[in-house]
C-alpha positions as CSV (number, residue, x, y, z in Angstrom):
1,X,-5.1,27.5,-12.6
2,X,-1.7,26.7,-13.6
3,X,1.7,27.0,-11.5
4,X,2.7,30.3,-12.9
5,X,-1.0,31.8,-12.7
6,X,-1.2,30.4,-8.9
7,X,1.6,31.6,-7.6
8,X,1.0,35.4,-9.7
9,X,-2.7,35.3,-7.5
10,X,-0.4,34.4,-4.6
11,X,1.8,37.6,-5.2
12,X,-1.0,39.9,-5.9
13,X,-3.1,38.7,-2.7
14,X,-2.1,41.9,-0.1
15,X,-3.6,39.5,3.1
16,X,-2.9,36.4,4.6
17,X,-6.9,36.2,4.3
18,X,-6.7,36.8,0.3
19,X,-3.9,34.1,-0.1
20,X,-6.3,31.6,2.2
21,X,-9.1,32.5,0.1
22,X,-7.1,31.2,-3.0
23,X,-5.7,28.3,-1.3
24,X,-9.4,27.2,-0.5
25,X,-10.2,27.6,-3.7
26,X,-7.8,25.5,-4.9
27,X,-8.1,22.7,-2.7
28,X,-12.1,22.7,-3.8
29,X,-11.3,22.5,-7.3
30,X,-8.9,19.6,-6.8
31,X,-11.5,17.9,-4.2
32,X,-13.5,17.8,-7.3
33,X,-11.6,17.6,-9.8
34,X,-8.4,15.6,-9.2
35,X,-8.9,11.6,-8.4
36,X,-4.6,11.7,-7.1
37,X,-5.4,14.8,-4.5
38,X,-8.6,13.3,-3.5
39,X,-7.1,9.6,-2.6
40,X,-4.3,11.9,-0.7
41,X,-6.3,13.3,1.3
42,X,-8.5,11.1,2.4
43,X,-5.5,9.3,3.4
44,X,-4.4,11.7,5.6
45,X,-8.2,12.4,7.3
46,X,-7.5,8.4,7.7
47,X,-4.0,9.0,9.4
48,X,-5.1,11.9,11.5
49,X,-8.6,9.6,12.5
50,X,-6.5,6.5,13.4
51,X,-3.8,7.9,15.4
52,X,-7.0,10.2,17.3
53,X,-8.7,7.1,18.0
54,X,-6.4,5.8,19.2
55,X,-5.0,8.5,21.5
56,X,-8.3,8.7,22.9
57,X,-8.6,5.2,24.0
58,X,-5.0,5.7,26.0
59,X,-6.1,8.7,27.6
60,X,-9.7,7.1,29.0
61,X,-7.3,4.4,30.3
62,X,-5.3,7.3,31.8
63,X,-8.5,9.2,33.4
64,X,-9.5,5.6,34.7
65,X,-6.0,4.9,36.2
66,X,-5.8,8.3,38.3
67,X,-9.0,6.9,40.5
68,X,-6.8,4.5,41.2
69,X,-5.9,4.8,45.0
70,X,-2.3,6.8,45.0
71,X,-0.4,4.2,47.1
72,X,-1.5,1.8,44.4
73,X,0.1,4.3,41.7
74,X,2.9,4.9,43.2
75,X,3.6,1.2,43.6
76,X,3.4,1.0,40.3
77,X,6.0,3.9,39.7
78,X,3.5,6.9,39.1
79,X,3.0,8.6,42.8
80,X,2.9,12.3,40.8
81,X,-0.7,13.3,40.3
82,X,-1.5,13.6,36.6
83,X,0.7,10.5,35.4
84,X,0.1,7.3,34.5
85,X,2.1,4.4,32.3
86,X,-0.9,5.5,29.3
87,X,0.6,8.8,28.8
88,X,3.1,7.5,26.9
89,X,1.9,5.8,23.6
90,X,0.2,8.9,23.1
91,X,1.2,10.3,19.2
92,X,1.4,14.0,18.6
93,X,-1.7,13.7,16.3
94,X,-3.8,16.0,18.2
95,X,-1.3,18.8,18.1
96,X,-0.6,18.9,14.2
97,X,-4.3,18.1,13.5
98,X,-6.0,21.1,12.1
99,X,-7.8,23.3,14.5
100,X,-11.9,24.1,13.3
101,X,-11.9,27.6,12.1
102,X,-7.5,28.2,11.9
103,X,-5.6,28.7,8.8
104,X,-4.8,25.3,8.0
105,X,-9.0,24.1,8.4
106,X,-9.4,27.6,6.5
107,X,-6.9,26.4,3.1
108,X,-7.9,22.7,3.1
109,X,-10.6,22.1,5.1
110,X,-9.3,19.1,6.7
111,X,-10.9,20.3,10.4
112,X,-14.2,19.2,8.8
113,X,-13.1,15.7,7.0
114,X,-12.1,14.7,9.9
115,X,-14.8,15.8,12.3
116,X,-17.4,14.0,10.2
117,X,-14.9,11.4,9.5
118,X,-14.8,10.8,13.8
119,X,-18.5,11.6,14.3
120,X,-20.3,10.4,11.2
121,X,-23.8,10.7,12.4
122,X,-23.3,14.3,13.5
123,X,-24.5,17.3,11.6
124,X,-21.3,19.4,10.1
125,X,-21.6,22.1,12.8
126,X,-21.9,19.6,15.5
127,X,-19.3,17.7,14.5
128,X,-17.1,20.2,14.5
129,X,-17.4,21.4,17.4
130,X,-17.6,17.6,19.0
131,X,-13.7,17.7,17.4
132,X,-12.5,20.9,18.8
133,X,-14.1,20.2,22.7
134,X,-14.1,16.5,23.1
135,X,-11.0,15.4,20.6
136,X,-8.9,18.5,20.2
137,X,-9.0,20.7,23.9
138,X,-8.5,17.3,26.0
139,X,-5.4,15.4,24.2
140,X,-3.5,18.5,23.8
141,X,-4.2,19.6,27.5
142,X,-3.2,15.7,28.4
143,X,0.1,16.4,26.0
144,X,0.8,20.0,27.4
145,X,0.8,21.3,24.0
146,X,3.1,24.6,24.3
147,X,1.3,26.2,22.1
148,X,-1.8,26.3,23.7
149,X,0.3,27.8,26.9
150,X,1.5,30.3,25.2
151,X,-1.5,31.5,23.4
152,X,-3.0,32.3,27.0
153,X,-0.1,34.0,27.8
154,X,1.2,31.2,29.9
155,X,5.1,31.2,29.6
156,X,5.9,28.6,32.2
157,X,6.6,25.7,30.0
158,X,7.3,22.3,30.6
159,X,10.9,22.6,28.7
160,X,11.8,19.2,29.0
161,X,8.4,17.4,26.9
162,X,8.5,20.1,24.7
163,X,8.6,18.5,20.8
164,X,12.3,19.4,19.3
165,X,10.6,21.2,16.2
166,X,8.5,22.9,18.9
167,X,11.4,24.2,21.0
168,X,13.7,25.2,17.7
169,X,10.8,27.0,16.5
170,X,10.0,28.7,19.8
171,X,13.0,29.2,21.6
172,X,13.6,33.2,21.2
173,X,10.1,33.2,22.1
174,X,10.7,31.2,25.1
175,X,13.9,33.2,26.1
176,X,11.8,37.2,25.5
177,X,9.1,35.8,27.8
178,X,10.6,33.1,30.5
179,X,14.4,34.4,30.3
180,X,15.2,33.1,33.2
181,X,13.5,29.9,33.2
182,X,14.8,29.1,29.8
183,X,18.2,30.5,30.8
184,X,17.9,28.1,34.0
185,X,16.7,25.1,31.6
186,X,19.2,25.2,29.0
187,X,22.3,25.9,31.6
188,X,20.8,22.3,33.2
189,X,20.8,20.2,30.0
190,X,24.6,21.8,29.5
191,X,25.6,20.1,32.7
192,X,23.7,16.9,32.4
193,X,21.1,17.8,34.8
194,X,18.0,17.4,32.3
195,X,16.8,16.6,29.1
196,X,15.9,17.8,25.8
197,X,13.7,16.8,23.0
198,X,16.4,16.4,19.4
199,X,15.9,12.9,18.5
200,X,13.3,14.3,15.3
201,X,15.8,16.2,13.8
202,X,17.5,16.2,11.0
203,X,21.1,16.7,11.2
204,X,20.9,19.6,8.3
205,X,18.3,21.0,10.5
206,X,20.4,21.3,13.7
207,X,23.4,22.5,11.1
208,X,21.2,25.2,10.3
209,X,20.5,26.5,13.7
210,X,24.2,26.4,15.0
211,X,25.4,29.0,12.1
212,X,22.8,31.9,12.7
213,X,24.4,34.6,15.3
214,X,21.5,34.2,17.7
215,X,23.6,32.7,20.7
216,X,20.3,31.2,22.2
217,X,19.8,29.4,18.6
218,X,23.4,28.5,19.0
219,X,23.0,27.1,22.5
220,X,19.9,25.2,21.8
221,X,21.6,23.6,18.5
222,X,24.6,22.2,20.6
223,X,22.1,20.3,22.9
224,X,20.1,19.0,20.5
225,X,23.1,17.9,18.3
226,X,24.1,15.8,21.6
227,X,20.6,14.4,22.2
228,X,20.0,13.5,18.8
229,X,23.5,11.6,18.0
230,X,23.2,9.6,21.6
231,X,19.3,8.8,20.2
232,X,20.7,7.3,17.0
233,X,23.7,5.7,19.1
234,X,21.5,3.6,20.9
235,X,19.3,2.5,18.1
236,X,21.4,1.9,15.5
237,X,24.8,1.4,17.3
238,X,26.1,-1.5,15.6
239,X,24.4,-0.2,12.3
240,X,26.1,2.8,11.8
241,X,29.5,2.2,14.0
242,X,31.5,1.6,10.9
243,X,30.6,4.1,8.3
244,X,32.4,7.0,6.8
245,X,31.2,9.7,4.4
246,X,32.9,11.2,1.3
247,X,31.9,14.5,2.0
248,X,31.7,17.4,-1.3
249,X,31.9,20.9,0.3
250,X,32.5,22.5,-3.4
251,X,31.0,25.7,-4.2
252,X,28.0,23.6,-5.8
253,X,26.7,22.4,-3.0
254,X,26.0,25.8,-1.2
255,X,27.8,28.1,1.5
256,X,27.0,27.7,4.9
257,X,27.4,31.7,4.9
258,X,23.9,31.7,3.4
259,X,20.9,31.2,4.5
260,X,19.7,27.5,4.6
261,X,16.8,28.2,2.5
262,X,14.5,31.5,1.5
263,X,11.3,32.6,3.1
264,X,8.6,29.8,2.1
265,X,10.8,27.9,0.1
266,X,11.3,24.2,1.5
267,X,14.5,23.6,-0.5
268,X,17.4,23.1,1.4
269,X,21.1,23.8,0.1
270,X,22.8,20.1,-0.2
271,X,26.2,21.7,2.1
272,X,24.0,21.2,4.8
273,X,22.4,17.7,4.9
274,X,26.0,16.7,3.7
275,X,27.7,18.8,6.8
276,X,24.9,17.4,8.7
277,X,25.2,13.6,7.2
278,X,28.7,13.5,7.7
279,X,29.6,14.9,11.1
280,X,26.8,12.2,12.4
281,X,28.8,9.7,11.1
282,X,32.1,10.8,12.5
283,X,30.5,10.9,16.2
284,X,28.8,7.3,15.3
285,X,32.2,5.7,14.5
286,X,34.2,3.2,16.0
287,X,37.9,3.9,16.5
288,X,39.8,4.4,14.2
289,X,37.1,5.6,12.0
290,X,35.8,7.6,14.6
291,X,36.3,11.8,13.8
292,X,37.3,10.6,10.6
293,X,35.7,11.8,6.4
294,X,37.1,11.4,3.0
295,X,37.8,14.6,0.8
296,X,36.0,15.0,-2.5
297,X,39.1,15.1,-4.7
298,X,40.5,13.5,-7.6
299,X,43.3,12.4,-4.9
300,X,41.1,11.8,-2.0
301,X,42.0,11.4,1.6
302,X,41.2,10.6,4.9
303,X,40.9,13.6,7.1
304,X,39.8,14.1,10.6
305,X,37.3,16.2,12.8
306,X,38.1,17.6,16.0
307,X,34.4,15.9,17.7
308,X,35.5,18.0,21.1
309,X,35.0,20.5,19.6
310,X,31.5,22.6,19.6
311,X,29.2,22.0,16.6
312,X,29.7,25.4,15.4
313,X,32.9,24.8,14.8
314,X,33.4,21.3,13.3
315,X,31.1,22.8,11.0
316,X,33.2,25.7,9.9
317,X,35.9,23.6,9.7
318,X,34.3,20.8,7.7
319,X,32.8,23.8,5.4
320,X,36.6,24.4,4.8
321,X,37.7,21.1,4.0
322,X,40.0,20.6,0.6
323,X,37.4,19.9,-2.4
324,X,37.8,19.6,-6.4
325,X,35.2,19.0,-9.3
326,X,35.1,15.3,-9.1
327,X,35.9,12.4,-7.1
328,X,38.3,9.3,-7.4
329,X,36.0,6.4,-5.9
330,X,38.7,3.6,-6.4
331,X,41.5,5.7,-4.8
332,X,39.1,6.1,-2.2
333,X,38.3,2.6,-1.2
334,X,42.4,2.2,-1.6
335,X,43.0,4.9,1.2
336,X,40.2,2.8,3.5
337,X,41.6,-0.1,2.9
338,X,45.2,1.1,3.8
339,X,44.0,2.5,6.9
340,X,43.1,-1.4,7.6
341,X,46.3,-3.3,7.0
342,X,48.0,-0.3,8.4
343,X,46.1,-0.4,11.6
344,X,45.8,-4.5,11.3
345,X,41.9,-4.5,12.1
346,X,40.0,-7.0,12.7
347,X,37.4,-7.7,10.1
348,X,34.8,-6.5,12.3
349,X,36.4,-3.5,12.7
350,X,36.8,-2.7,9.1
351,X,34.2,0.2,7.2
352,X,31.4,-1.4,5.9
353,X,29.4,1.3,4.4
354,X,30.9,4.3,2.4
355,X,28.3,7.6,1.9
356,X,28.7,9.8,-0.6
357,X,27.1,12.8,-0.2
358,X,27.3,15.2,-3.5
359,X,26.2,16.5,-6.4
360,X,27.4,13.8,-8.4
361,X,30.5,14.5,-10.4
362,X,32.6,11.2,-10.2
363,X,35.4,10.6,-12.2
364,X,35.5,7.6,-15.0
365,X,38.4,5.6,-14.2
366,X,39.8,3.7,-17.3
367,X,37.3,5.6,-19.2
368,X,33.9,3.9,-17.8
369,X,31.8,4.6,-15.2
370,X,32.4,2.3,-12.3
371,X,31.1,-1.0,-13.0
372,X,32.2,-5.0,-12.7
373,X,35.3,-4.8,-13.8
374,X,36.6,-2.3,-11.8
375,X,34.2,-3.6,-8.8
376,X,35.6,-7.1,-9.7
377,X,39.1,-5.1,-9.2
378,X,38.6,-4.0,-5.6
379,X,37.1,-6.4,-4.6
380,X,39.9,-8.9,-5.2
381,X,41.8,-6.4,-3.6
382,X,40.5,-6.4,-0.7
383,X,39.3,-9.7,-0.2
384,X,43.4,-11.0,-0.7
385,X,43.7,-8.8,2.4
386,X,41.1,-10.5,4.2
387,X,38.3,-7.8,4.2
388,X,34.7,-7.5,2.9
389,X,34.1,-4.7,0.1
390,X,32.5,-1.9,1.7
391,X,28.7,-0.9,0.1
392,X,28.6,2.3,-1.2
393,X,25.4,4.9,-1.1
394,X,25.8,7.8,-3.8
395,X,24.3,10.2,-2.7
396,X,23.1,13.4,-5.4
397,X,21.9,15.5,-2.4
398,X,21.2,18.2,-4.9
399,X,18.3,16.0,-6.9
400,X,19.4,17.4,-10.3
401,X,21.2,14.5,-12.2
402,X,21.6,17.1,-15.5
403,X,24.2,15.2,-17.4
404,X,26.9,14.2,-14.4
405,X,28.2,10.9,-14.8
406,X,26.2,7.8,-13.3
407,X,28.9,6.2,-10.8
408,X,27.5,2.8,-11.0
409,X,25.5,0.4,-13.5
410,X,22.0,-0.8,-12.1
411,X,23.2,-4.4,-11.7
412,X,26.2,-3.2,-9.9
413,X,26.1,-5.4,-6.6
414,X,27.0,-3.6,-3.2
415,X,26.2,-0.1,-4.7
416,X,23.2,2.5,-4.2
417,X,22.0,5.2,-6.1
418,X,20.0,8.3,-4.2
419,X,18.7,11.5,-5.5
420,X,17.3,14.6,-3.5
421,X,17.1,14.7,0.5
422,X,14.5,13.3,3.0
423,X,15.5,12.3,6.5
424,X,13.6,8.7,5.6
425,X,16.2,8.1,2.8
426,X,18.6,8.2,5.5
427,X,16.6,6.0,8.0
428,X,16.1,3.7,5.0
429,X,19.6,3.1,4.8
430,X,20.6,3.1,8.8
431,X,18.3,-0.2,8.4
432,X,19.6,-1.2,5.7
433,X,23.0,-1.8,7.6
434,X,21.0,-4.6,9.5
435,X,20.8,-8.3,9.0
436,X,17.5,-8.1,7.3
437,X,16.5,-6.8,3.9
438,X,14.6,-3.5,4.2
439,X,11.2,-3.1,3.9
440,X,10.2,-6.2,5.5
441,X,11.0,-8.7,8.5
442,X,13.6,-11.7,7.6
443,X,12.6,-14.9,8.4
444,X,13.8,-14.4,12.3
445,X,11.8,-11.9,12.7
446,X,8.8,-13.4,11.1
447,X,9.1,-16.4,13.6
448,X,9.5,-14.0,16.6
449,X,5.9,-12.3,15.6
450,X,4.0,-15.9,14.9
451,X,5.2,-16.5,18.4
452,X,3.6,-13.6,20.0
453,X,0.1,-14.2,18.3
454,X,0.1,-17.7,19.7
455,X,2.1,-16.6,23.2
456,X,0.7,-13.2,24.0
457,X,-2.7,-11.6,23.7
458,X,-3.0,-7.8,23.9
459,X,-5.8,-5.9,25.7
460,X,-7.6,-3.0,24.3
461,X,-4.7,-0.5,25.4
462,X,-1.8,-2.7,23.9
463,X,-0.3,-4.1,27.4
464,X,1.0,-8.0,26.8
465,X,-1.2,-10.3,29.0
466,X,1.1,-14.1,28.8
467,X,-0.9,-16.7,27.7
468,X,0.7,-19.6,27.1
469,X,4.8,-20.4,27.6
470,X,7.3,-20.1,25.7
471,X,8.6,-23.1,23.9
472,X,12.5,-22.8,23.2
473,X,13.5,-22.2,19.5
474,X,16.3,-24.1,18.1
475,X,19.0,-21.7,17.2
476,X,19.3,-20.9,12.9
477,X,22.1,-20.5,10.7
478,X,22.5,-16.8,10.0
479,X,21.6,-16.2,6.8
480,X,24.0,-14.9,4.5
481,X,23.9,-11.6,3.3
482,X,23.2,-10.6,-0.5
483,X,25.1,-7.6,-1.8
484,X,22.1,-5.5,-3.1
485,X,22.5,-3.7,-6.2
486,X,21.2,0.1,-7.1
487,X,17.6,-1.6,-9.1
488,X,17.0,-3.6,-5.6
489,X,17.2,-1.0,-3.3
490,X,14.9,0.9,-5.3
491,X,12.4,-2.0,-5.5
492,X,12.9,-2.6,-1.6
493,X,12.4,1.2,-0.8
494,X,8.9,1.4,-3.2
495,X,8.4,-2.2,-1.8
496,X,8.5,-1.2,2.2
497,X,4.9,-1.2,4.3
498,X,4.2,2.4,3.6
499,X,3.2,2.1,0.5
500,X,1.5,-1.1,0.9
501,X,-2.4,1.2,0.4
502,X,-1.0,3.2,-2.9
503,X,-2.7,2.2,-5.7
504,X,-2.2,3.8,-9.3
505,X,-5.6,5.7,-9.7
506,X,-4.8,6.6,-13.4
């Protein structure tokens, strides 16, 4: 069946049981048919089975520790009944893992891959079953899976260890149903008084939920803007404390008067990732960087956001922000570098990574795209001033490179070159700020984990047990950093673990 024929049947299918029916199809054929699909998904039954096992192991270790006598608990910091330090390595894998019988076991099947997959010797029917009452029912009853609450018609929820896709997903339904308890939970993560999940979202995500009218979604956004930005604070502090976006609000990108995508579509218009992108890095910023973006303009400047000021409207207000066709880079990195010597910062202190979030029109300055002569050119410039040249990500948020010019050669050092949006592009580059080269541990780091195999052994439930002591390293030079150009990144990004188990299967 091709795309256009597939998604005609999906049209023409007048129940959510017809359009299953076709997705099942479908996902036979290509279990049959299709050597890429079927390394994919065994992958994933692999993923799901791992991360199970796992999860399983911590939470014997967790129904073993509450026999423990209580005054033994709480000496070790868990008097409340039901808790224990195993709790917490627990993934989310039993939540998202398809539930025997749903709509997601229904389309692909995956309920039974992985039920024979966990219990090999079992019949199907056995096995499935064995998944659903002895995998499924007990980790998400250890997690307090919302969900399962409020299929029972149980609406007093947990708030505060609900996921953050979970609670941005279900908070009208949490406000129709508990009113006043979600009323009373939101009012106390306003005031400081308790928590909430935001850490897993994307910026563009949270963006999204602060422009509808709903003032719940609005209140909920706020809150998980905060907990999300002091998440990444204390990660990546010194990674992303001196970093500044170029931020293209031009009618291109989108209109934040629109919705953020339509119904079953995934695509997302780039205005908001770049909103999203670069209102993080305002917050992130050290002083005087911090509140701070460059206009997308053939005459660009340095601007400044209001971060006081409720999400809602920094985004309005960065939505409004002066824009033209094209950008000047080089007048850019100027205006950054006059901010230094105007300010007489300390090296430290100066910007050290520029973002360009867009959809790549860049002006050619003396008729070429930017290259080595004209990177030869600023640096010089600001290296007589005493400063490092900034690295630059662009950034062609809208994945559509058509025939816009290419800012930057592929040998061009210091310079990166990204197309379309994931949130692990983004974390790719937060890392990438780091000592290190991305992908893979320097030689520190290496050291660090050859001296926990020989120092430390783990038990079955990964606690460190100390073996042996430590002997005290002799302190290294640090290394010196290589400015990576747009063909390394690239090889460091298809080169990072992830990918160590894909192989080319045709």
């Amino acid at each position: 069946m091709t795309g256009s024929t597939f998604r005609e049947a999906m049209f023409a299918a007048n129940s959510r049981r017809g359009r299953a029916e076709i997705l099942s199809a479908r996902a036979v054929k290509a279990l049959t048919d299709d050597p890429k699909f079927q390394a994919l998904y065994l992958a994933i039954v692999d993923i799901f089975a791992t991360a199970i096992t796992a999860d399983l192991a911590r939470l014997a270790a967790h129904e073993q520790y509450l026999k423990l006598p209580q005054v033994i608990r709480k000496e070790d910091g868990y008097p409340k009944d039901g808790t224990s330090p195993h709790l917490f390595g627990m993934s989310f894998a039993a939540k998202w893992a398809p539930t025997p019988g749903k709509s997601a076991d229904k389309q692909l099947h995956l309920a039974t891959a992985l039920s024979l997959k966990l219990f090999p010797s079992e019949e199907t029917k056995w096995a499935r079953h064995k998944l659903q009452a002895h995998v499924l029912t007990p980790l998400r009853a250890a997690l307090v899976v919302p969900e399962t609450r409020m299929v029972q018609g149980e609406w007093k929820i947990d708030y505060p260890h609900v996921p953050a896709r979970a609670m941005a997903r279900h908070a009208n339904d949490f406000m129709n149903h508990d009113p006043k308890g979600f009323d009373k939970y939101i009012l106390g993560v306003e005031s400081g008084k308790t928590t909430v999940a935001g850490a897993s979202l994307d910026p563009h995500e949270i963006v999204a939920k602060v422009l509808v009218g709903d003032p719940i979604a609005k209140r909920l956004a706020n809150v998980q803007w905060t907990a999300m930005v002091d998440a990444v604070r204390s990660s990546s502090e010194r990674e992303l404390s001196n970093c500044i976006a170029i931020a293209d609000v031009s009618g291109s990108m989108g209109s934040i008067h629109y919705s953020y995508s339509t119904p079953g579509s995934k695509h997302v218009q780039p205005i908001l990732p770049c909103i999203g992108l670069t209102l993080l890095l305002t917050e992130l910023a050290r002083p005087p960087w911090n509140g701070t973006f460059i206009t997308f303009s053939s005459y660009p400047s340095i601007e400044r956001v209001d971060v006081s000021l409720p999400l809602s409207q920094r985004v309005q207000n960065l939505s409004t922000a002066d824009w033209e066709m094209s950008t000047d880079y080089f007048k850019a990195m100027k205006a950054i570098l006059q901010v230094a010597i105007n300010n007489k910062l300390d090296p430290a202190d100066m910007i050290k990574k520029i973002f360009v979030f867009s959809d790549m029109q860049f002006d050619q300055s003396g008729g070429s795209t930017y290259g080595r002569t004209e990177h030869q050119t600023i640096t010089e410039l600001f290296n007589d001033a005493g400063y490092a040249l900034p690295e630059v990500v662009y950034w062609n948020l809208n994945g559509y490179s058509g025939a816009s010019n290419k800012p930057a050669k592929a040998d061009t050092p210091g310079v990166s070159l990204v197309s379309g949006f994931s949130g692990a592009l983004m974390k790719y580059f937060i890392r990438a700020l780091g000592d290190g080269e991305e992908g893979e541990l320097d030689e520190d780091e290496e050291e660090k984990d050859d001296d926990d195999d020989e120092d430390y052994v783990m038990d079955e439930f990964g606690t460190e047990a100390s073996s042996a002591p430590k002997q005290k390293k002799e302190p290294k030079e640090p290394k010196e950093k290589k400015d990576k150009n747009p063909l390394d990144h690239l090889m460091s990004i298809i080169g990072a673990k992830w990918f160590d188990h894909c192989v080319v299967v045709d």
